[in-house]
mmCIF entry with sequence, helices, sheets and N, C-alpha, C, O atoms, coordinates in Angstrom:
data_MODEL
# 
_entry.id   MODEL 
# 
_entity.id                         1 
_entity.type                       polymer 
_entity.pdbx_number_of_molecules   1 
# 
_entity_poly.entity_id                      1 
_entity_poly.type                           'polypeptide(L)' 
_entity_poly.nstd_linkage                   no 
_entity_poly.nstd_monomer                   no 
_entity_poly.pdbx_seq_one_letter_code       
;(UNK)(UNK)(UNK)(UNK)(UNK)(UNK)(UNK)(UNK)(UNK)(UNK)(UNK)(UNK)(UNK)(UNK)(UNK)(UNK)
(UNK)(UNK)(UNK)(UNK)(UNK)(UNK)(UNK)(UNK)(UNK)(UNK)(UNK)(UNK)(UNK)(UNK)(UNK)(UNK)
(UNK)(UNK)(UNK)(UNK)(UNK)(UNK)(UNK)(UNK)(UNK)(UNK)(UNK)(UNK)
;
_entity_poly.pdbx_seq_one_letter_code_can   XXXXXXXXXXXXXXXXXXXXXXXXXXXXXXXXXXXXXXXXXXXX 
_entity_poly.pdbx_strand_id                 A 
# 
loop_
_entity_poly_seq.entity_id 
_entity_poly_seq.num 
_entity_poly_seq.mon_id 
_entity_poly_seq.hetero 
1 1  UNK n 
1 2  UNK n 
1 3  UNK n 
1 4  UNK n 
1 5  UNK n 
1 6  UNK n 
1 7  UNK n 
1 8  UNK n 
1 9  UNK n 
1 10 UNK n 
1 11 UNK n 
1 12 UNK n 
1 13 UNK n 
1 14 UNK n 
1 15 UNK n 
1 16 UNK n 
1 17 UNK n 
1 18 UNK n 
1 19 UNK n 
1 20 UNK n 
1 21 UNK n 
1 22 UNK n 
1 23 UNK n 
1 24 UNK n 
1 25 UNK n 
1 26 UNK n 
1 27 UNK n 
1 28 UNK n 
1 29 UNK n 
1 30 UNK n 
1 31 UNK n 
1 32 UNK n 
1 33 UNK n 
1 34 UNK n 
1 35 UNK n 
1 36 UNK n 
1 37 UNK n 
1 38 UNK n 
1 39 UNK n 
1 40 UNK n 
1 41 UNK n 
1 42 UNK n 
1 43 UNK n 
1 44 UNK n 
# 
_struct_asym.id          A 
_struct_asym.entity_id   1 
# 
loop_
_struct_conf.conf_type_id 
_struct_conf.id 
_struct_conf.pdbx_PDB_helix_id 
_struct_conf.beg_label_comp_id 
_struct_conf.beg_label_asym_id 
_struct_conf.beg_label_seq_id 
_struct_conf.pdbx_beg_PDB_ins_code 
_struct_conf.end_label_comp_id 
_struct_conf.end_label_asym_id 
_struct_conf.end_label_seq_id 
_struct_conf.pdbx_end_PDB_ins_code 
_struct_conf.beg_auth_comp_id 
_struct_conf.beg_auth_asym_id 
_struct_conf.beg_auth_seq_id 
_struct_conf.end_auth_comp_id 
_struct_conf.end_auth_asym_id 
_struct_conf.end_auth_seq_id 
_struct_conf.pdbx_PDB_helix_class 
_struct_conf.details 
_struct_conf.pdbx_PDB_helix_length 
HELX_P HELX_P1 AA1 UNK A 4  ? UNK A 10 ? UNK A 4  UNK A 10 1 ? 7 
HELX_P HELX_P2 AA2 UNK A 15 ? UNK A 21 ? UNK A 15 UNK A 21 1 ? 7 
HELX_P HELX_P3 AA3 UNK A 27 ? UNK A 32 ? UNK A 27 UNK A 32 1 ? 6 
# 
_struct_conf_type.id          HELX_P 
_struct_conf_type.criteria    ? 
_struct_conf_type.reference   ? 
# 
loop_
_atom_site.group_PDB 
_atom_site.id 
_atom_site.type_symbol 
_atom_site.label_atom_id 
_atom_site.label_alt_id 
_atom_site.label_comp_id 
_atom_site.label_asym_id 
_atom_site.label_entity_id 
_atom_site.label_seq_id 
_atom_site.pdbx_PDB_ins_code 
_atom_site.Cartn_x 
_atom_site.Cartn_y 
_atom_site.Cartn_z 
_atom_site.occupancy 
_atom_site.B_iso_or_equiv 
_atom_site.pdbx_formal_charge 
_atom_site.auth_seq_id 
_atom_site.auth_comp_id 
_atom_site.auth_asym_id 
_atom_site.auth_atom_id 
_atom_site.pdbx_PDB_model_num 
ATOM 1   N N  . UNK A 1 1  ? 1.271   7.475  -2.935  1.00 0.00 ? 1  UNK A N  1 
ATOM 2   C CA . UNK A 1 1  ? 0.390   6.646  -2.141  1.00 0.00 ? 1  UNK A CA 1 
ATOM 3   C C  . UNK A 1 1  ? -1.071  6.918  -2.499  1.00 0.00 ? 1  UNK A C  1 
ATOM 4   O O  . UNK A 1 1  ? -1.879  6.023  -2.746  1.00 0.00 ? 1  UNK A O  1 
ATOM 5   N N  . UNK A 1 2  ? -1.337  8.183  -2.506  1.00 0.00 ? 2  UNK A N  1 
ATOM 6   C CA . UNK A 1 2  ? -2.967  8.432  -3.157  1.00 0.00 ? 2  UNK A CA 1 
ATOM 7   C C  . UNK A 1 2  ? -3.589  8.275  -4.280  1.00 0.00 ? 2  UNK A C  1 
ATOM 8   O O  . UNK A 1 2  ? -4.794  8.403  -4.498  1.00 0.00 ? 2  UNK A O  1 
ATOM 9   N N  . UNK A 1 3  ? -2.538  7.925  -5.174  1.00 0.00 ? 3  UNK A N  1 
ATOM 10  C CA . UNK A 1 3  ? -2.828  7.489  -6.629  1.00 0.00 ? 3  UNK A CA 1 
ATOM 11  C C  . UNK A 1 3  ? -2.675  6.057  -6.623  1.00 0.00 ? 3  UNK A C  1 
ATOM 12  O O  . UNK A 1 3  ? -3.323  5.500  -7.510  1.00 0.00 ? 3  UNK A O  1 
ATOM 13  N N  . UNK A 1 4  ? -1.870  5.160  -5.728  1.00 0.00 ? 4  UNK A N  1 
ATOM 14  C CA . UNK A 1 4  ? -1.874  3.765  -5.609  1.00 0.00 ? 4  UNK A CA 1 
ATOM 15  C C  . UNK A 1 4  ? -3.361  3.282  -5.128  1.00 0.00 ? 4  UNK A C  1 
ATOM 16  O O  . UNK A 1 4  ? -4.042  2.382  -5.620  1.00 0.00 ? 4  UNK A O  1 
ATOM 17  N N  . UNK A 1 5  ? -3.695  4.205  -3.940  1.00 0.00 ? 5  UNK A N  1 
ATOM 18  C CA . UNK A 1 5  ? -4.647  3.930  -3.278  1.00 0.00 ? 5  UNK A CA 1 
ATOM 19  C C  . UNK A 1 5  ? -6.222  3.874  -4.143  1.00 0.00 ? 5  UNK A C  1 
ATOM 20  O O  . UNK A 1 5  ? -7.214  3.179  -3.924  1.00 0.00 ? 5  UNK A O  1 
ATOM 21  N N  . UNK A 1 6  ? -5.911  5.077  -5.353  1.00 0.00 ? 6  UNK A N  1 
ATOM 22  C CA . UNK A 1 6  ? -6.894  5.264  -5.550  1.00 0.00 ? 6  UNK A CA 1 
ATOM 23  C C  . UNK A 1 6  ? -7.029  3.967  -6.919  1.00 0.00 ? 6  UNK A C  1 
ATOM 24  O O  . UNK A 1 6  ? -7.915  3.180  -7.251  1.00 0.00 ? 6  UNK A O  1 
ATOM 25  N N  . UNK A 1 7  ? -5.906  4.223  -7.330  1.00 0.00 ? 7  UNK A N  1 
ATOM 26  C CA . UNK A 1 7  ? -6.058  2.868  -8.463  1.00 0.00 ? 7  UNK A CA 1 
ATOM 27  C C  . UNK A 1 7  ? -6.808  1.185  -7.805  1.00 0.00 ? 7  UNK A C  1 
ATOM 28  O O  . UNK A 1 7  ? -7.723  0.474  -8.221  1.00 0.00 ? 7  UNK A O  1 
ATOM 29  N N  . UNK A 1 8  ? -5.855  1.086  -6.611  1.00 0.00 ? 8  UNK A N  1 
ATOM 30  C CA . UNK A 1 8  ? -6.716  0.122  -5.731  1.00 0.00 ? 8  UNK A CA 1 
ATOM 31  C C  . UNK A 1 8  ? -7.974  -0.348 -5.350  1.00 0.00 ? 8  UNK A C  1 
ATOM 32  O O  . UNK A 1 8  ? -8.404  -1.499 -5.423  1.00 0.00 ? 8  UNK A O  1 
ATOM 33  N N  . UNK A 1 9  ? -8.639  0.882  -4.843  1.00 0.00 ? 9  UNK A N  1 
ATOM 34  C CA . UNK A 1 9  ? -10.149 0.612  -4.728  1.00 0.00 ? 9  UNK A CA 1 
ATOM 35  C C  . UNK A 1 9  ? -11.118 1.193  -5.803  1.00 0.00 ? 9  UNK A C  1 
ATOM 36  O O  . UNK A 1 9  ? -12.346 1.182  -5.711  1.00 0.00 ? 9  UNK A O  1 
ATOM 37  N N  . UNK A 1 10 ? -10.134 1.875  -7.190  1.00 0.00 ? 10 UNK A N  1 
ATOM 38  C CA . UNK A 1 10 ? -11.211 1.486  -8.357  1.00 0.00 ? 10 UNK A CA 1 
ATOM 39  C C  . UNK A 1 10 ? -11.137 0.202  -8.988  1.00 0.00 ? 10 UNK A C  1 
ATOM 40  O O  . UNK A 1 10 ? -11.765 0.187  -10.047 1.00 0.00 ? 10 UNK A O  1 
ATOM 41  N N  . UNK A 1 11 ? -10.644 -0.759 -8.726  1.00 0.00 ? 11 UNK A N  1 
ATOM 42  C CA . UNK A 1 11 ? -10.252 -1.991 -8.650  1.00 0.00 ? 11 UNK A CA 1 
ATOM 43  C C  . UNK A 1 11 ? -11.392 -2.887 -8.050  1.00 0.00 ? 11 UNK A C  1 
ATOM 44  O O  . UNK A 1 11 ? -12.128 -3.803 -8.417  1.00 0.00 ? 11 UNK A O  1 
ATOM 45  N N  . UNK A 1 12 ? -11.219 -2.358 -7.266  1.00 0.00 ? 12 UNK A N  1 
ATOM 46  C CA . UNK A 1 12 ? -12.263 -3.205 -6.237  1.00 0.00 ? 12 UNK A CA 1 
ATOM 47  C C  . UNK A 1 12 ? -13.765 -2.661 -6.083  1.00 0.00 ? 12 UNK A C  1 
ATOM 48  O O  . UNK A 1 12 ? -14.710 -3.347 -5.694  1.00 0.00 ? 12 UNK A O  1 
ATOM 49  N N  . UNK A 1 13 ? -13.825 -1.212 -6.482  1.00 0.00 ? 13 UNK A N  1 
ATOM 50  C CA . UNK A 1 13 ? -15.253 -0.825 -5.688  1.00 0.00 ? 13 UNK A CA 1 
ATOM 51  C C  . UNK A 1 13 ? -15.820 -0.065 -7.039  1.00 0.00 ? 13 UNK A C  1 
ATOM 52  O O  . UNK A 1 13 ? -17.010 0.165  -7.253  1.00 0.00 ? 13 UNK A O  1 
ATOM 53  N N  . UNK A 1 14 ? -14.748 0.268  -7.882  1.00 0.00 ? 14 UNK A N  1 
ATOM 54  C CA . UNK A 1 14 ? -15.309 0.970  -9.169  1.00 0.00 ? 14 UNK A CA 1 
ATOM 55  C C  . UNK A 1 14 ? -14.388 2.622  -9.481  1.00 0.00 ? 14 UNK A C  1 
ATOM 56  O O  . UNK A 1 14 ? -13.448 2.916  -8.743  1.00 0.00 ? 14 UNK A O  1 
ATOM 57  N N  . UNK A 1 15 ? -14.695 3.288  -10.297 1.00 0.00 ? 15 UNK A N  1 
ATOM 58  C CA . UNK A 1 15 ? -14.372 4.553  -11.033 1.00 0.00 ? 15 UNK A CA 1 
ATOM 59  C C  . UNK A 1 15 ? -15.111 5.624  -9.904  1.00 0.00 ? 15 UNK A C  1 
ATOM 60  O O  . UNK A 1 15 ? -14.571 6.661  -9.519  1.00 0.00 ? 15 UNK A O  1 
ATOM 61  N N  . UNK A 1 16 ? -16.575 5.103  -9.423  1.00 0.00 ? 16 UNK A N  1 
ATOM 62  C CA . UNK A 1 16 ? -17.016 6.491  -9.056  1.00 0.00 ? 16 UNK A CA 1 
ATOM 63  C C  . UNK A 1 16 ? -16.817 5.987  -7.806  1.00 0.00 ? 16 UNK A C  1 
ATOM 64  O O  . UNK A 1 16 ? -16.435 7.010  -7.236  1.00 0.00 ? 16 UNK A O  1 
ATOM 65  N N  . UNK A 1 17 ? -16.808 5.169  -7.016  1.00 0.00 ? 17 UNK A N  1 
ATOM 66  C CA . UNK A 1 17 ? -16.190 5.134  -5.687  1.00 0.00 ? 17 UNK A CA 1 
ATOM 67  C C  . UNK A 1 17 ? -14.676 5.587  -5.443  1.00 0.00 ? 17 UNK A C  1 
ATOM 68  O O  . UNK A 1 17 ? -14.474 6.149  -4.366  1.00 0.00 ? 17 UNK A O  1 
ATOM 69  N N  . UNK A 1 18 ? -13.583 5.417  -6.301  1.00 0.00 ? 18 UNK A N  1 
ATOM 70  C CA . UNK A 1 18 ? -12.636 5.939  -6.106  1.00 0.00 ? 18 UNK A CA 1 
ATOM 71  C C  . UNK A 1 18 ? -12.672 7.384  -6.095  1.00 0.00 ? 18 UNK A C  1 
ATOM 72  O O  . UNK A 1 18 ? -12.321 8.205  -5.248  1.00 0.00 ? 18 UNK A O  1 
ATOM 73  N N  . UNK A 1 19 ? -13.224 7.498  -7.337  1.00 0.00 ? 19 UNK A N  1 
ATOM 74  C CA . UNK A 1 19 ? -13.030 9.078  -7.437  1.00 0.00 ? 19 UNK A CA 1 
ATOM 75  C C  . UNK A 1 19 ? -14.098 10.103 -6.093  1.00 0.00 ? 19 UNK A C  1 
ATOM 76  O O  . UNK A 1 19 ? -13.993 11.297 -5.813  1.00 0.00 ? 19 UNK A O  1 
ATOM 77  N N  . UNK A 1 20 ? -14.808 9.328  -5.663  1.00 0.00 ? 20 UNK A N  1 
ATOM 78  C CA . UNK A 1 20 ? -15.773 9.948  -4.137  1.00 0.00 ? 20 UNK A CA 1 
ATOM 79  C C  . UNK A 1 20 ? -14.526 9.312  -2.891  1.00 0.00 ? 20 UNK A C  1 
ATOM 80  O O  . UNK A 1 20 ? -14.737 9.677  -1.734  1.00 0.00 ? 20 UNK A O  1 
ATOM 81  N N  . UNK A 1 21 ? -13.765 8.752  -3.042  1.00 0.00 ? 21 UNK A N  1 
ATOM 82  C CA . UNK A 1 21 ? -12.703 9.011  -1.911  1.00 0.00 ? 21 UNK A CA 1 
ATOM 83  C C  . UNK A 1 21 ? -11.576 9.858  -2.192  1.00 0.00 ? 21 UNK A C  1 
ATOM 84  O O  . UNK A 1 21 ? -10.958 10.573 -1.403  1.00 0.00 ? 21 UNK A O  1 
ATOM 85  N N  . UNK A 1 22 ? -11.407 9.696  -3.319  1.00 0.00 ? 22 UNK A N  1 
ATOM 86  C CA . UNK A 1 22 ? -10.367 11.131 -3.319  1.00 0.00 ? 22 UNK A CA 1 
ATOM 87  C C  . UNK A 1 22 ? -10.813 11.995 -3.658  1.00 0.00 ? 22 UNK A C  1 
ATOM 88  O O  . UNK A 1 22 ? -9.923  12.654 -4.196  1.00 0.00 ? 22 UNK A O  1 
ATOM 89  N N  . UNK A 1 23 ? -12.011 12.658 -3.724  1.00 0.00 ? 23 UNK A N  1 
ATOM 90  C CA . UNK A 1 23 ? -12.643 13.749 -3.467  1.00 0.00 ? 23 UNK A CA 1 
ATOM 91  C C  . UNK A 1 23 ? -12.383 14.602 -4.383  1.00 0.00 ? 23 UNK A C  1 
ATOM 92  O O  . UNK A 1 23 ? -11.900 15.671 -4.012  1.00 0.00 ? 23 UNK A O  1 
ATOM 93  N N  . UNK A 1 24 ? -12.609 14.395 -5.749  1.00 0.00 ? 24 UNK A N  1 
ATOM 94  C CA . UNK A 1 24 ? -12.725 14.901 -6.866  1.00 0.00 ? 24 UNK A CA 1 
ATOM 95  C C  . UNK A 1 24 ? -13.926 14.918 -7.486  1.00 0.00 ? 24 UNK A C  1 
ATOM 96  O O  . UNK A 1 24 ? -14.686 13.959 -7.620  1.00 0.00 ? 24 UNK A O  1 
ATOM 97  N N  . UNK A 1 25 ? -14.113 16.238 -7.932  1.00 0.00 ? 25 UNK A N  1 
ATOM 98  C CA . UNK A 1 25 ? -15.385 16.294 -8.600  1.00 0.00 ? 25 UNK A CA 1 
ATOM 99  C C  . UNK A 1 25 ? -15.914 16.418 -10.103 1.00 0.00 ? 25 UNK A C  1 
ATOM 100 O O  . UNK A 1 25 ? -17.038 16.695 -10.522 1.00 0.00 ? 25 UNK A O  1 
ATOM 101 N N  . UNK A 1 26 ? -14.267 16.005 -11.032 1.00 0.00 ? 26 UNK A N  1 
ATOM 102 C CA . UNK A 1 26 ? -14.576 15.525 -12.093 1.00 0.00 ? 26 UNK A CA 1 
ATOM 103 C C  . UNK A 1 26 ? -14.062 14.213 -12.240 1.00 0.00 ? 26 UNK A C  1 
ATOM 104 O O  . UNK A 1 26 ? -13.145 13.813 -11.522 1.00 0.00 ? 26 UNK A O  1 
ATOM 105 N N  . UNK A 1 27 ? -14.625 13.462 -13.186 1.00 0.00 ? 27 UNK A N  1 
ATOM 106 C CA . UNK A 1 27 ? -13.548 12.256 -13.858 1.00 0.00 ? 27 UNK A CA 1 
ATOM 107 C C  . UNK A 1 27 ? -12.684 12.112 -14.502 1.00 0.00 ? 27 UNK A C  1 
ATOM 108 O O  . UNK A 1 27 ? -12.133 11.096 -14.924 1.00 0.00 ? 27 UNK A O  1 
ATOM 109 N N  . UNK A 1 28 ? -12.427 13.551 -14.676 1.00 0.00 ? 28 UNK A N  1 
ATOM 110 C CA . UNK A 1 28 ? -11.111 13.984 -15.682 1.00 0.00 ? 28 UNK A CA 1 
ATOM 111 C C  . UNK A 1 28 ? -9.768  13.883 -14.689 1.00 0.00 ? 28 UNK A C  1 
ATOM 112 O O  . UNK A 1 28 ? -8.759  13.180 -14.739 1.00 0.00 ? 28 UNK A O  1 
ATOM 113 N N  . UNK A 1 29 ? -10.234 14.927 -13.755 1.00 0.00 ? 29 UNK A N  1 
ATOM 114 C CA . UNK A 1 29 ? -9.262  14.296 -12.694 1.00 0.00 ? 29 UNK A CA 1 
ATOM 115 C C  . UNK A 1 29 ? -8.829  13.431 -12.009 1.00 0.00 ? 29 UNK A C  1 
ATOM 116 O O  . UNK A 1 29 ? -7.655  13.283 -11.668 1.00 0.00 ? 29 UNK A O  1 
ATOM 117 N N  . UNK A 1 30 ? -9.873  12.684 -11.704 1.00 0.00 ? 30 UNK A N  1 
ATOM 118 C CA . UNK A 1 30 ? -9.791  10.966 -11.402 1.00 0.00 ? 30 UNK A CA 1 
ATOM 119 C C  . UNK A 1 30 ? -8.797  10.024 -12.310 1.00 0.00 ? 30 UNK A C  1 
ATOM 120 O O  . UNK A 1 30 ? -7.973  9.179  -11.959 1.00 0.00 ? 30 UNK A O  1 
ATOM 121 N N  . UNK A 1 31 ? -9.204  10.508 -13.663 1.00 0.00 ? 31 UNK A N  1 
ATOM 122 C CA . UNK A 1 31 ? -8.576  9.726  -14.474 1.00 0.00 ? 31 UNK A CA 1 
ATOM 123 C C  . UNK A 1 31 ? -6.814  9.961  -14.478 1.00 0.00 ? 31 UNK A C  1 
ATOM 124 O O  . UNK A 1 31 ? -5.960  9.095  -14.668 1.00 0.00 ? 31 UNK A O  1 
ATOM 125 N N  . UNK A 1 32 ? -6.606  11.491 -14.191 1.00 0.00 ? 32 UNK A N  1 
ATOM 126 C CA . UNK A 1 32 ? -5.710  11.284 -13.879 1.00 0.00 ? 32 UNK A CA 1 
ATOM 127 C C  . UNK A 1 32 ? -4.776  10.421 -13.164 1.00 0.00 ? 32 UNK A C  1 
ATOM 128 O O  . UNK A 1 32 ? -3.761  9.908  -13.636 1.00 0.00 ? 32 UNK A O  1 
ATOM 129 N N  . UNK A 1 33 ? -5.327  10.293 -11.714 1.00 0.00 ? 33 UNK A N  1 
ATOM 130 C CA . UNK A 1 33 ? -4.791  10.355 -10.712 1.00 0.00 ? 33 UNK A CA 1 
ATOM 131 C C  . UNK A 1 33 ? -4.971  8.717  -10.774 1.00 0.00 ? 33 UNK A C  1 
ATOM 132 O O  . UNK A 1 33 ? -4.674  8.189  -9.703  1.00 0.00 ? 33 UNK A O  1 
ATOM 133 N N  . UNK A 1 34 ? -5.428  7.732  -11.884 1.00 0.00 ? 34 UNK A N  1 
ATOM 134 C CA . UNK A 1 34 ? -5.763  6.404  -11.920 1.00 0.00 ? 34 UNK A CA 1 
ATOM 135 C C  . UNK A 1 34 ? -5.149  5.956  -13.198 1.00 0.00 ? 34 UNK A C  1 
ATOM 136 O O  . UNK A 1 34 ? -5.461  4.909  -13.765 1.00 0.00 ? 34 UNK A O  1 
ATOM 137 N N  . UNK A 1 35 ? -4.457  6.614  -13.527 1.00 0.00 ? 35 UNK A N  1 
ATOM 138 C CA . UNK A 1 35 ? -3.183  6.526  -14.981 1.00 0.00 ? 35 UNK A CA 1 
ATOM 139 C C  . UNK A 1 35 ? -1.824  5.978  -14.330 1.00 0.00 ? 35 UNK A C  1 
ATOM 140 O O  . UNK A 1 35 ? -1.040  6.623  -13.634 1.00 0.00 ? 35 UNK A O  1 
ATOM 141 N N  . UNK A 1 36 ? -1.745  4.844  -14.660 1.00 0.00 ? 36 UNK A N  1 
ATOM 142 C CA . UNK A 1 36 ? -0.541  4.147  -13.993 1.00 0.00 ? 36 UNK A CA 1 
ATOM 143 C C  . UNK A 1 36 ? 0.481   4.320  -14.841 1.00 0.00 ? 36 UNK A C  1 
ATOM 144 O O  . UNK A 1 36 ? 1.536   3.770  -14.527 1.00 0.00 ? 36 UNK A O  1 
ATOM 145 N N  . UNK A 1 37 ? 0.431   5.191  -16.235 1.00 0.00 ? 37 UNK A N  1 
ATOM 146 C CA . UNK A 1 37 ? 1.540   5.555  -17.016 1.00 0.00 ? 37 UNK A CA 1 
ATOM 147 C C  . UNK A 1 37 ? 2.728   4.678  -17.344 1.00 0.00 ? 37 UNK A C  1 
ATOM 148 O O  . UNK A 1 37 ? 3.914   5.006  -17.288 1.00 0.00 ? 37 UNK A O  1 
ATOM 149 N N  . UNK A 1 38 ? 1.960   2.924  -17.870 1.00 0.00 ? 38 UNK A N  1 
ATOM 150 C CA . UNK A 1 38 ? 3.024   1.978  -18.037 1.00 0.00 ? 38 UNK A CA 1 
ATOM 151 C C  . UNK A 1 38 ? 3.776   1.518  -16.747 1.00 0.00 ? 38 UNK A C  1 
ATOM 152 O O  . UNK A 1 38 ? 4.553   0.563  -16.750 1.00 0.00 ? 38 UNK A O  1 
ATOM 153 N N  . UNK A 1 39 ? 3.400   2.495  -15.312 1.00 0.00 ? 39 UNK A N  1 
ATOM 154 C CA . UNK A 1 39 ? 4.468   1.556  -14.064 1.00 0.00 ? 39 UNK A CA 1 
ATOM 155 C C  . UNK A 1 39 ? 3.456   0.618  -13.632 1.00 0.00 ? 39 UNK A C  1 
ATOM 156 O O  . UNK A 1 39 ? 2.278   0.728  -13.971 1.00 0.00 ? 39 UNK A O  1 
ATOM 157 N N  . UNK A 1 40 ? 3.954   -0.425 -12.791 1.00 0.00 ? 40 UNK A N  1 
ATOM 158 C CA . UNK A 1 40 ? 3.129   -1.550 -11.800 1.00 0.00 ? 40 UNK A CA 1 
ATOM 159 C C  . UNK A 1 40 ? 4.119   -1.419 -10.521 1.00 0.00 ? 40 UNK A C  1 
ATOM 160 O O  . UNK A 1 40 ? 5.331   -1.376 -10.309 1.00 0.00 ? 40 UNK A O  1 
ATOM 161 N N  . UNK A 1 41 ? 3.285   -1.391 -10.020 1.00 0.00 ? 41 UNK A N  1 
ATOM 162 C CA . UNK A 1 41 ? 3.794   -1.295 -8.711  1.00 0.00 ? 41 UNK A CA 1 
ATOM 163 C C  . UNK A 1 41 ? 4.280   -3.312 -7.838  1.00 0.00 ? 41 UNK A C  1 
ATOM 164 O O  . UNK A 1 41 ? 3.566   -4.302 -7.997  1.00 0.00 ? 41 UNK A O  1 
ATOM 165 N N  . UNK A 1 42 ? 4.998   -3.297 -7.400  1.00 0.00 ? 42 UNK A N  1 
ATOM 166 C CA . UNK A 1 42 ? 5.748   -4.434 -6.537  1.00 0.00 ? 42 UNK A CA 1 
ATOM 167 C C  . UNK A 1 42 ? 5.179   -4.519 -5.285  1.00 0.00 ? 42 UNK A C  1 
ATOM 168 O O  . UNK A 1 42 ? 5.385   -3.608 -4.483  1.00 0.00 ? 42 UNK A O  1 
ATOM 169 N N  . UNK A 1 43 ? 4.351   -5.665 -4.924  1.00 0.00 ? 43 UNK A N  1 
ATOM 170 C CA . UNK A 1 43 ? 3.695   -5.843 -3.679  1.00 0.00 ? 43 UNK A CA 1 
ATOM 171 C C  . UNK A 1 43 ? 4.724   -6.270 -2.523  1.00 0.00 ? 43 UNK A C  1 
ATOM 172 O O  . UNK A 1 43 ? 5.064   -7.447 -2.643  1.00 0.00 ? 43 UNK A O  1 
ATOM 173 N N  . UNK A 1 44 ? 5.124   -5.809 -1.771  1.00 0.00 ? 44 UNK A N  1 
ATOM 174 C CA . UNK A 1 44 ? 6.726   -6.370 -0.925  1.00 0.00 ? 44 UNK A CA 1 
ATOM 175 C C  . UNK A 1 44 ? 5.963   -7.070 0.346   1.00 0.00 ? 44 UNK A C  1 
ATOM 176 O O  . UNK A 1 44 ? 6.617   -7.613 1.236   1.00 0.00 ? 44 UNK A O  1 
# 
């Protein structure tokens, strides 16, 4: 859910707004956590 979430509103609000809600203080980690690793998620 926190990696959906965060992919979400870097979507919408940007890279450094996501990564200032999930409260990371590199972009290395961000980037992690915004690596959809080939899945898409199904809107139900």
């Amino acid at each position: 859910m926190r990696s959906l979430a965060g992919r979400l509103y870097e979507r919408e609000k940007g890279k450094e707004f996501a990564m200032k809600l999930l409260g990371h203080k590199s972009v290395k980690m961000t980037d992690k956590y915004l690596d959809t690793r080939g899945k898409e998620y199904v809107m139900l």
